[in-house]
C-alpha positions as CSV (number, residue, x, y, z in Angstrom):
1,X,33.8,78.1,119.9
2,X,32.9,80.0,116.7
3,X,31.6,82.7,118.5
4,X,34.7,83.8,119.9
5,X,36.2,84.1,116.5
6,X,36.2,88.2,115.3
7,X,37.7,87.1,111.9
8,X,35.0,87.3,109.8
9,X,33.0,89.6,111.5
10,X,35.8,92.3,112.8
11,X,36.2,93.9,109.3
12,X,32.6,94.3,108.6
13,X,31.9,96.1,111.8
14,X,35.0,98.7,111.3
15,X,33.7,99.6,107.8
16,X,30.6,100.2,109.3
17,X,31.2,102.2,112.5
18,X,34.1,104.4,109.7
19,X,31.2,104.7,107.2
20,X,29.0,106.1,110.5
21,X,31.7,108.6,111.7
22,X,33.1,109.7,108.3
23,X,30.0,110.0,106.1
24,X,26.6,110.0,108.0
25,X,27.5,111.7,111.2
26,X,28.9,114.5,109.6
27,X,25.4,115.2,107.3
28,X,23.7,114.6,110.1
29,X,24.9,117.3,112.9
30,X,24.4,120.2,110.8
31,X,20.6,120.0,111.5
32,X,18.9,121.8,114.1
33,X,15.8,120.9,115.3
34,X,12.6,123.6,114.5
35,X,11.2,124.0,118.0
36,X,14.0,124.0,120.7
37,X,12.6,123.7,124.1
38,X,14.3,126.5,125.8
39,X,11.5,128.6,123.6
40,X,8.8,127.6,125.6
41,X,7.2,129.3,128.6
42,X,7.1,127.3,131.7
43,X,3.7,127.7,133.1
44,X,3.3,125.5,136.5
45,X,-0.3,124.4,136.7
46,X,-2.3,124.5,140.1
47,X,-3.6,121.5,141.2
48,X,-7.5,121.0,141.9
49,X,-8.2,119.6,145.1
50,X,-10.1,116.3,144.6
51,X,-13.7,115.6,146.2
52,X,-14.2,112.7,147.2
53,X,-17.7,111.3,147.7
54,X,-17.7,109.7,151.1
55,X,-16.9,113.5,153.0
């Protein structure tokens, strides 16, 4: 069964997950995002009550 075989795929996905952790995680966690959400006011919002026709 060729699919059970990790030879000529095993390589290919360790450069990839070291290329991942070594090079782009490391650009990407410096970024924080513009609008956090603990910023925001929690307003709750009162229901209406519903009419309905037939009462």
């Amino acid at each position: 069964m060729p699919q059970l075989n990790p030879n000529p795929w095993f390589l290919t996905m360790i450069i990839t997950w070291m290329t991942f952790l070594l090079i782009i995680q490391p650009k990407l966690l410096p970024f924080t995002p513009t609008n956090l959400p603990l910023n925001k006011t929690n307003t709750p919002n009162k229901p209406t009550p519903w009419t309905w026709p037939w009462t």
